[in-house]
N, C-alpha and C positions, 0 to 999 in steps of 0.2 A: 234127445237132443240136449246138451251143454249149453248153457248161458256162459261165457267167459268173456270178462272184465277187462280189457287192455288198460291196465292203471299207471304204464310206465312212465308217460310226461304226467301223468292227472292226478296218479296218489299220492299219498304221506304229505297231507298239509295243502297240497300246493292250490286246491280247488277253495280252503278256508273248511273245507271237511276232511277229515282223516282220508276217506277212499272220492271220489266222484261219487261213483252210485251212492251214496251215502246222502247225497241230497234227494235222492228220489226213494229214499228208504226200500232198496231191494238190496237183493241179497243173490250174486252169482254163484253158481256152481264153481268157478274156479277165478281167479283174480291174477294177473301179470304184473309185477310191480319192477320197479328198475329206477336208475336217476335217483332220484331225494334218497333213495333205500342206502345209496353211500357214502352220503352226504357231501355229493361235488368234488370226491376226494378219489372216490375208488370204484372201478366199474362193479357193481354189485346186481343182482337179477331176482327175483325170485319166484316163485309159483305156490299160490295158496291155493289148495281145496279140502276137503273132508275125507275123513279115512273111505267112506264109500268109493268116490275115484281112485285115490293114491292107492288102495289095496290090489288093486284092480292091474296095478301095474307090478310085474313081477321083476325081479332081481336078471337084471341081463338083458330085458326088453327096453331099455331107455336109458340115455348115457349120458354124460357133457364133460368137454374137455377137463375145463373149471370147475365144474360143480362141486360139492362139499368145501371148499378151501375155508379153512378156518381163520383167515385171516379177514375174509372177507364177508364173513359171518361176523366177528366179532365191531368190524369196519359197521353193517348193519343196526347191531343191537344201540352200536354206543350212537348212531344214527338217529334212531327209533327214541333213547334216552334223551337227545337234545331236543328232539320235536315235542316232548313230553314237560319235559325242563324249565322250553324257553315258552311254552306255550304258543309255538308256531300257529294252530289250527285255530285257534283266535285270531293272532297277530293277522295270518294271512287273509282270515274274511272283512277283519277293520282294516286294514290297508288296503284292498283290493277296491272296497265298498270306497273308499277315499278317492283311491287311484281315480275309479272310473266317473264318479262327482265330480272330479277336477277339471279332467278332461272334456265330460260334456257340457263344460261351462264355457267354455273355446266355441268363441265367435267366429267359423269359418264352415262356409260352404264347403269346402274340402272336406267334412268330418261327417260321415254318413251314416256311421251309427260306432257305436261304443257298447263293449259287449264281451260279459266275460262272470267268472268266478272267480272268486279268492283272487289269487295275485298269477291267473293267469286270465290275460286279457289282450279283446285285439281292439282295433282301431280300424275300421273300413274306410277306406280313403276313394272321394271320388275324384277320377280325374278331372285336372283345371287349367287351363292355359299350357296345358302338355307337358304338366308338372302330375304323379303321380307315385304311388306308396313308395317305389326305388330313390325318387328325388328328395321324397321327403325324410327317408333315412338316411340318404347324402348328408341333407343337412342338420338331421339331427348330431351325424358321424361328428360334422366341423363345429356344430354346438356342444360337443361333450355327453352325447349320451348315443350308445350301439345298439340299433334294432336291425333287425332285419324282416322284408316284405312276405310275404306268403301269399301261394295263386293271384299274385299280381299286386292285387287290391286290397289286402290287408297286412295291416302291419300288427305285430304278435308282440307281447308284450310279458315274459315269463322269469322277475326280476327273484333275486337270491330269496329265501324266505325267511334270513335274516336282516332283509332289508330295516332301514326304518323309516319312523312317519317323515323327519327331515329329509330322506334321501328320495323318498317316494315324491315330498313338492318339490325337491330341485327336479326330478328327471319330471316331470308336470310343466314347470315353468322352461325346461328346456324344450320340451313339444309345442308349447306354445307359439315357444317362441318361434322353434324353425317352423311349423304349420302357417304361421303368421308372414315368415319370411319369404312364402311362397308365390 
């Protein structure tokens, strides 16, 4: 049996660790990776395992439209070179770590818990006077910052990883605010 890794919303950075699993220090037999891999510019995918599996797979037995395109490989690497560059996988664990301090400093019953890695993170919203997670992103919409709900009750938070720490407390004091305004 295969352990494989879905890392396409979770890898390259975005967790404040290069992979997810990387905070629980294991080590999958194969890894999914996608998203950050092209850098919000170019649909990029990729598949990592060890020559054990990939041998295993013979020439003709598995195909993809797209696969090999050299464009999108090289879209990758120079990807891989800005995460490295700008020091993303720090950036994302101090701002994420910031992010969600901020947040659970917001005085409202509505805020049921706060919860996340790096600078992906959600916000549990409890319903309130028949206001909940869709309403509160109404109004975060009309206050200047776009999220959107998930299964209802959570609101996801998966901000660029070149965010920075000024734009991480405007979109902080925006929650605030419309959380507050509810």
């Amino acid at each position: 049996m295969l352990f494989v890794a879905d890392e396409v919303q979770t890898g390259i950075a975005r967790t404040g660790k290069m992979l997810a699993v990387d905070h629980e220090g294991i080590k999958p037999d194969m890894i999914i990776l996608g998203k950050a891999l092209g850098g919000g510019v170019f649909p990029v995918s990729a598949v990592l395992c060890n020559d054990n599996i990939m041998l295993n797979i013979k020439p003709g037995e598995h195909g993809s439209t797209f696969g090999g395109n050299p464009i999108a490989a090289r879209v990758a690497v120079a990807a891989l070179e800005v995460v490295k560059e700008e020091n993303l996988v720090e950036k994302a664990a101090k701002l994420g770590e910031i992010f969600r301090n901020e947040i659970r400093k917001i005085d409202s019953p509505m805020i049921e818990l706060v919860r996340g890695k790096g600078l992906l993170n959600a916000v549990i919203i409890k319903p309130m006077n028949g206001k909940e997670a869709w309403d509160v992103c109404l109004k975060m919409a009309e206050n200047g910052l776009i999220a959107k709900p998930t299964h209802g009750h959570i609101i996801r938070f998966a901000p660029p990883l070149t965010i920075t720490e000024e734009q991480v407390m405007e979109a902080v004091a925006i929650i605030k605010k419309s959380i507050l305004e509810m």
